[in-house]
N, C-alpha and C positions, 0 to 999 in steps of 0.2 A: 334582592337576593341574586340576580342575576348580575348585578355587577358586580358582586362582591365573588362569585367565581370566577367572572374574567379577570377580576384585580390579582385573583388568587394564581390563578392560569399564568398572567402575565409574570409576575413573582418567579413564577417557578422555572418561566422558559427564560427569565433574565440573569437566573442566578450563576454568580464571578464566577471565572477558573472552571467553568465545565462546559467546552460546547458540546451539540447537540452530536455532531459526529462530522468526520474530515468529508471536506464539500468535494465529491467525485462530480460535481457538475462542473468543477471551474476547469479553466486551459489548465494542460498539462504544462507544469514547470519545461520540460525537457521535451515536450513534442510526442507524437500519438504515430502510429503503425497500425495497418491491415495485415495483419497475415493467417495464410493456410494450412493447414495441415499439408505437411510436406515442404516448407519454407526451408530454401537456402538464403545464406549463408547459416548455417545452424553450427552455432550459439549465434542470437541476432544479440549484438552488443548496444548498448549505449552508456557511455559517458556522462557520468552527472555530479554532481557536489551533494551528498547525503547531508540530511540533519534540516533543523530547524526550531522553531521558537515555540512549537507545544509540544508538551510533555504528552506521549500518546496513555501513558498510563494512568497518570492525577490527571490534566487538560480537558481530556475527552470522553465521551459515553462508551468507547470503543471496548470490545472487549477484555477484558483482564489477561489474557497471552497477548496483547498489545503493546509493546512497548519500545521505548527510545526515543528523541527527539524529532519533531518532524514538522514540516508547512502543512499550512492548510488544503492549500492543492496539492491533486497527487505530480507526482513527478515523471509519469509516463503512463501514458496509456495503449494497450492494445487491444485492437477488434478482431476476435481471432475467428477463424472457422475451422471449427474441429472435425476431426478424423477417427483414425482407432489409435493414435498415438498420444502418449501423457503428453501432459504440457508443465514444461517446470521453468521455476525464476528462482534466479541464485543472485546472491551480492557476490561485490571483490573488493576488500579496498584493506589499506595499512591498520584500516582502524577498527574497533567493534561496531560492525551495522545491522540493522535489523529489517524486516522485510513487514508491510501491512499491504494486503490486497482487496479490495472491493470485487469479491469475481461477480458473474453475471446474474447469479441468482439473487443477487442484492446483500447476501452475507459477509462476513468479516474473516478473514485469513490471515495469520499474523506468524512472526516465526523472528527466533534470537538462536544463531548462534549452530543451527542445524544437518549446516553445511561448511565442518570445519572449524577454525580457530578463528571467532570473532565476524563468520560470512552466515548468511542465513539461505533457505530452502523453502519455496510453498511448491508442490507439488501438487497436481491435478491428475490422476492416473484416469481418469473419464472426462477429459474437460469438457466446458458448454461453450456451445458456440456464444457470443458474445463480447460484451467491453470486459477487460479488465482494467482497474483504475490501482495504480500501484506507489506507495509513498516508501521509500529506504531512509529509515532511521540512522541516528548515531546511538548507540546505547550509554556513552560518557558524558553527551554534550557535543556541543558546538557545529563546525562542519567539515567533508571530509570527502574528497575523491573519492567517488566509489562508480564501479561499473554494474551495471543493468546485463544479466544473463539471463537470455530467452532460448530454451532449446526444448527437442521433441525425444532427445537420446542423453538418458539419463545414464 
């Protein structure tokens, strides 16, 4: 009996086209940052090439406001230490991108489209101190110039 629910177990965490959820343990695509409450240069920018080869919406476990193309690593990470000031992440790019965040409490933040025409928005009005693990989708496909905005003045 007992192997027959590992077999069953195994089945289940093998099954095609769904992983488990985007691995915020691996290097960040685009490189990691410390910052504090009260960080200049505010917006802290980064340059990155959005999109990738799973579908965050069919691909992953990730939640259903999830969505757009993306890698399995996130593409920036930050270790922030919070203040009394929000903490917000915006996209910029020519194209439709979407924003998925891991913040520190181990939850899922996702956002299409909320900041603008085709730029997305996670807002933090209380943030936690901690990592944020953050992946910028393309919501059409492929890949796509896009910039990483990090700022405390929304």
């Amino acid at each position: 009996m007992k192997m027959l629910i590992n077999a069953l177990a195994l089945t289940i965490l093998a099954a095609p086209g769904v992983a488990a959820a985007q691995n915020a343990g691996m290097t960040a695509n685009y490189g990691e940052i410390r910052l504090s409450a009260g960080f200049t240069p505010d917006p802290h920018r980064v340059n990155l090439t959005a999109g990738g080869s799973i579908d965050a919406y069919t691909d992953t476990n990730l939640p259903a406001s999830c969505v757009g193309d993306i890698s399995n690593a996130p593409d920036y990470e930050v270790t922030y230490s919070a203040g009394s000031l929000p903490l917000v992440f915006r996209t910029r790019s020519s194209t439709d991108t979407t924003l998925i965040i891991n913040g520190p409490d181990g939850r899922w933040y996702c956002d299409d489209d909320s900041w603008g025409d085709g730029d997305a928005e996670v807002r933090f009005n209380k943030p936690s101190s901690g990592t944020y693990d953050i992946w910028i989708g393309t919501f059409n496909g492929g890949t796509a110039a896009a910039t990483l905005l990090i700022t405390e003045t929304p």
